[in-house]
N, C-alpha and C positions, 0 to 999 in steps of 0.2 A: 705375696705371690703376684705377677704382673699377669693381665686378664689382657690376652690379642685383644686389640680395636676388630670391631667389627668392617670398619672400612678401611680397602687398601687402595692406594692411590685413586681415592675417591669413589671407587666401586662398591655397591653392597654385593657380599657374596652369594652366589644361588640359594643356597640353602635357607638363607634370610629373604629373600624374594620368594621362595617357594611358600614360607608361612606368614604371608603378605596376607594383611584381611585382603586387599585389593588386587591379590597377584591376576585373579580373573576375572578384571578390566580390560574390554578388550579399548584398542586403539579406536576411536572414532574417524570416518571421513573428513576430510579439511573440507571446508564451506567453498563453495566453488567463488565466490565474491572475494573473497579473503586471497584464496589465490593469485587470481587477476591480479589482486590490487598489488600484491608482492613481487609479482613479475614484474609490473608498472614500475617500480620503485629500483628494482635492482637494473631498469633498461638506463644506458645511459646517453641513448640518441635523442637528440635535440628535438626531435618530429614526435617523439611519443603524443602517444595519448590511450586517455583509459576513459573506455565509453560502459565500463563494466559496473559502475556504482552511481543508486537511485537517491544524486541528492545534487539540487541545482547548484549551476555555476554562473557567474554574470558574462559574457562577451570577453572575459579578458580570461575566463577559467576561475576565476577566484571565490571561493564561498561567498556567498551574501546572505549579509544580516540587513534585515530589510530597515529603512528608518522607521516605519512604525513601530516598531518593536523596541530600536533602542531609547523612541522617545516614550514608547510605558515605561520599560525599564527606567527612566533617568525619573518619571513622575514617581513612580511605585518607590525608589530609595530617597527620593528627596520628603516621603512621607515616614520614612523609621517605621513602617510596620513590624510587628514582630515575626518571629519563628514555629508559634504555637502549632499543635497538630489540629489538620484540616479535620472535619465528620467522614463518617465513614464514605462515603457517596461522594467529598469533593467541595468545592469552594461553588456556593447554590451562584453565583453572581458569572461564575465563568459556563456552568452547566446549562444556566436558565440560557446565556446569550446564542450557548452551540447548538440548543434546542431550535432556538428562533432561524439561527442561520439554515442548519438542515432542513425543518419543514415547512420552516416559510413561516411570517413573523404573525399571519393570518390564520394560522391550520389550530381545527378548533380541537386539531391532534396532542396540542402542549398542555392543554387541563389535565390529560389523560396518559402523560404518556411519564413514565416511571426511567428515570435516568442518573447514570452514576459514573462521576470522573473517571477517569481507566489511565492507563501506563500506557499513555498513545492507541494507535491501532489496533498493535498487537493483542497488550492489556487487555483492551476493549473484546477483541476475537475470546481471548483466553475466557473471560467470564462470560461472556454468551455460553461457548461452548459448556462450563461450567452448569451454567443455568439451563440450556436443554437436554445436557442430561440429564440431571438431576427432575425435570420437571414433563418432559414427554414422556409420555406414559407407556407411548407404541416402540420406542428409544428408534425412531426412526433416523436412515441413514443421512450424513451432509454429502450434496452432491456438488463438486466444486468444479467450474468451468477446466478443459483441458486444451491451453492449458492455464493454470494459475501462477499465484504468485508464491513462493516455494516454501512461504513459512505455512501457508493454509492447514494443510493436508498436517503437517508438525502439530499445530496446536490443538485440532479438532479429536486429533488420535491420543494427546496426552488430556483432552479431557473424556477421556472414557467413549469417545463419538464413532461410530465404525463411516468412513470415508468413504466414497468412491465418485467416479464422473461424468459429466456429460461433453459432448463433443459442443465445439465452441468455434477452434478455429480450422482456416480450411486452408493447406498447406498451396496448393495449385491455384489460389487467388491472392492470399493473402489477405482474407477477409474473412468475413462474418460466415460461419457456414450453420444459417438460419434454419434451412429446413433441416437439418440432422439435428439441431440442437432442439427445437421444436417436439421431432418425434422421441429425443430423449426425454424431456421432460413429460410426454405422456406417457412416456410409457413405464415412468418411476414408479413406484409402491405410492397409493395418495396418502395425503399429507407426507412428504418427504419434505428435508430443508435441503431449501435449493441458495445456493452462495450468488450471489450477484455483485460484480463490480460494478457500481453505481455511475463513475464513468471514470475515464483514462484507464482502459482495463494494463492491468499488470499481471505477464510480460508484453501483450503482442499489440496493444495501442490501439485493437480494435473495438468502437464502440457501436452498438446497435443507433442506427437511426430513429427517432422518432414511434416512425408508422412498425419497425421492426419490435419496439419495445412494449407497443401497443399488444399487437400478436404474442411476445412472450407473455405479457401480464395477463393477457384471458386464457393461455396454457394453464398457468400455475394457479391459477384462481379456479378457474374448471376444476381442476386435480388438486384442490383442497390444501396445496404446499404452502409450507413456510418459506416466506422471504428473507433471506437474512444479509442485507444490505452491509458491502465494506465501502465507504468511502473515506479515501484517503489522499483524492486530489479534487474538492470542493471549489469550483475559480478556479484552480489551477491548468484544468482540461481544456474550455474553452475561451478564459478570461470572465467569465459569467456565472455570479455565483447562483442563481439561479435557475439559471439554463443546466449546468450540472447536476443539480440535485431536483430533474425535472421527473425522473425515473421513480425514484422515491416517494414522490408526491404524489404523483401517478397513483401508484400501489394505495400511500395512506388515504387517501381521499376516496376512492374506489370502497375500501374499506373490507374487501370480500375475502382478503388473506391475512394472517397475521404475519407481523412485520417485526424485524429488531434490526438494530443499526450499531454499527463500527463504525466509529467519526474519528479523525487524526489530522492534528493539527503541524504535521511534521512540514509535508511539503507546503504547503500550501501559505502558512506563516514562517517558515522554516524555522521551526521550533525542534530541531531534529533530535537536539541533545537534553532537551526540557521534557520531553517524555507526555505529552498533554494530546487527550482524548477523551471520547464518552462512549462509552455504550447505554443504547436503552431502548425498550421494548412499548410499540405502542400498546394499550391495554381499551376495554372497552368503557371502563367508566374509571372514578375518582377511586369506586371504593378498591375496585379490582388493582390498579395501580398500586395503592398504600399497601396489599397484598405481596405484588411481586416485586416492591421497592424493599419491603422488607427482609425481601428471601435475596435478593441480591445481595442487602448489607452482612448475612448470615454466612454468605459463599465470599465476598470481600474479607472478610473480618481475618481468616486462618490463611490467606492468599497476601496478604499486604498491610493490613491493618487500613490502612486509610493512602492517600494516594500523594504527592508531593505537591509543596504548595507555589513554588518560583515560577513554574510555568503558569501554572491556571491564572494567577494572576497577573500574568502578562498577556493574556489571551484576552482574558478579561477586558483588562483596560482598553486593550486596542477594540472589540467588541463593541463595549460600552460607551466609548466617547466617540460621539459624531465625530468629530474632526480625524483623532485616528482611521475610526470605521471607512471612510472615506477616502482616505490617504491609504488605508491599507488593500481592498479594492482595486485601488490604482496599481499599485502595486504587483496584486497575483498576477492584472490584464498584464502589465507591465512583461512579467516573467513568461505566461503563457504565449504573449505574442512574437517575444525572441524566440521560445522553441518554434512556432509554428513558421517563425521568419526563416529558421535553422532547416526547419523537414523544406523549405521551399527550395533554398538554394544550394540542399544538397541533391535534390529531384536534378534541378535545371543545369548542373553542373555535372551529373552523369549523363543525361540525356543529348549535353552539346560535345562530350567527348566520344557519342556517338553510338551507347553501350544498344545489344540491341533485345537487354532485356527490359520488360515490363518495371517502371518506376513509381508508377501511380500511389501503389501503394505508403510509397513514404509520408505523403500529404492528405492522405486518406485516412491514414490512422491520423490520433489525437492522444494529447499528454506527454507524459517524459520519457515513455519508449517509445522504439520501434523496431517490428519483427522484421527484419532483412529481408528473410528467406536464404540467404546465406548459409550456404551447408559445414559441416564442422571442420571438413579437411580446408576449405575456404578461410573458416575463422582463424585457423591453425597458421597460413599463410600469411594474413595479415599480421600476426602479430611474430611469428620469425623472417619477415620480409621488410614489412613496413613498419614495424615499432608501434601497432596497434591494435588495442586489449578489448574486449568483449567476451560475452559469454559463447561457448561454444555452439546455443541454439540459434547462433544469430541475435539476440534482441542487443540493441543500441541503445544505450540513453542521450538521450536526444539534447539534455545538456549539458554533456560533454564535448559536444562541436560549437567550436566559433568561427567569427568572420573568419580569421587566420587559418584556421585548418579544417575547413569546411573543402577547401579546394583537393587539397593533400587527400585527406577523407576518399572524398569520389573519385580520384584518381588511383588514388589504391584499392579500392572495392572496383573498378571497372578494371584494374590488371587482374584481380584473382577471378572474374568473371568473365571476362571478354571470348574464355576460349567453353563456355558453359554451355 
């Protein structure tokens, strides 16, 4: 007896889709970055450009691999190390360095402070969140600046965390809108986790000054919150690696809130495809540490097993040998100071074609974005007028403009503006 195929010109028949385990799956939304990037691809005018994707370019548009990196990498293979798997927490030699860089090589916070390799950032975010829930008692909520950066709110919610926000930015400056964000945080449930972009905030570039960060640390210390610092451009923000993770320091040295940290070494070494981070939690003593070091490798273990080894030990190297370390410094300055060269003379470049709106803002903000203010039917414009891609909330990455089309740039955002 001949038995019909199931599939006719390639099609499975209803019937066989109706008793699909999977039949009710629904379609997911497409990733709005994804989009862009495919619009970009399929434009075939010469002028394009895609300002939609958070990952540096040198002046010519081109990825950069930084030299310090390829000269670990060429030390690290010319030693035949092997493949063996890392401990659960990470390669101690790349964790102990990203501890030093983030608190500072003094802070008598690194005895004490419980830290484990992570899958970049993200990783890092993912087992935080992991770890307060599992370990706040009150299961209080994470409050994430509005607005953030878009995977936040994704990860906190798949770790069991109930989300919500404080106001952050303020659309009619383009800036910090300090006092609203201020009376958010008191007026949180205390002890609440409050998310802090440590600096280069992602989307809107804006970062609290100094005397501004002061004011939010005696909010959240008042009201008993948790800090839970994402830094993910270290040097990268202001060329200073120091000066970046001045906020953080602030918090640990104060000592009045408890602190955990996302560290990512993506932009910053542009390690983007190496996947290399830490998370870790400062603790009050040695013994308390070895306590929440070991509930961390408990919540790793069924998450990942342990964490990849190519990266960390390229981090490493560049870390650990003066000469790298050094060279590599020069480097972030290096990167940071084209963007900041990039937000100058696209400022001075709308401002001489005479636009007669407020540009301040471009050079205001700090890091790899920045929030336009550019409205969506605006962005819409740009990119079926002028062959240029961003997100529809306005934010720019700031290193996707060079010398070359820095001009094109303001010219085109002063046509979809000029009649605003």
């Amino acid at each position: 007896m001949i038995v019909p195929s199931l599939r006719t010109a390639g099609r499975v028949p209803s019937a066989v889709r109706a008793m699909s385990t999977w039949a009710n799956v629904q379609m997911g939304p497409p990733d709005a970055i994804l989009g862009i990037t495919e619009a970009f691809k399929r434009d075939t005018d010469s002028r394009k450009m895609n300002l939609g994707v958070g990952a540096y370019r040198n002046d010519a548009g081109e990825p950069f691999v930084l030299s310090s990196v390829r000269k670990a990498e060429a030390s690290i293979l010319q030693r035949g190390l092997d493949k063996e798997y890392l401990p659960i927490t990470g390669l101690a030699k790349f964790t102990g360095a990203a501890a030093s860089l983030a608190y500072g090589a003094s802070s008598p916070a690194l005895d004490r402070l419980a830290i484990t390799q992570s899958i970049s950032g993200t990783g890092a975010l993912r087992i935080g969140g992991a770890f307060l829930q599992r370990f706040c008692e009150s299961q209080p909520t994470v409050y994430l600046p509005d607005p953030s950066w878009g995977n936040h709110a994704a990860v906190f919610r798949d770790s069991g965390l109930k989300v919500a926000k404080y106001r952050y930015f303020d659309p009619s400056t383009n800036g910090l809108h300090l006092d609203a964000m201020l009376e958010d945080l008191k007026a949180m449930p205390q002890g609440s986790i409050v998310l802090l972009h440590a600096c280069a905030h992602n989307p809107t570039g804006v970062d609290p000054t100094p005397e501004q960060w002061a004011m939010i640390q005696q909010v959240v210390e008042d009201r008993g919150h948790l800090a839970f610092f994402d830094m993910a451009y270290q040097g990268f923000a202001s060329g200073d690696a120091d000066r970046d993770a001045g906020a953080l320091r602030s918090f640990v040295e104060s000592g009045r809130s408890p602190v955990v940290l996302s560290q990512s070494f993506a932009k910053n070494m542009g390690l983007y495809g190496e996947r290399v981070g830490t998370f870790s939690v400062v603790t009050a003593d040695s013994a308390e540490r070895d306590r929440v070091l070991s509930q961390i490798k408990i919540l790793v273990r069924p998450l990942y097993s342990n964490p990849p080894v190519a990266g960390a030990r390229i981090a490493a190297e560049v870390l650990n040998t003066p000469e790298l370390r050094s060279e590599w410094l020069g480097e972030v300055k290096l990167m940071a100071d084209r963007i900041i060269a990039m937000r100058a003379k696209l400022r001075s470049r709308l401002e001489e074609l005479g636009s007669k709106k407020q540009w301040n803002h471009i050079t205001d903000q700090i890091g790899m974005f920045c929030y336009t203010g550019l409205k969506p039917e605006q962005v819409d414009r740009l990119a079926k007028e002028f062959h240029i891609y961003l997100t529809r909330d306005g934010r720019v990455s700031v290193a996707g403009i060079t010398s070359k089309n820095v001009g094109y740039l303001a010219e085109s955002i002063h046509a979809v503006t000029k009649e605003d």
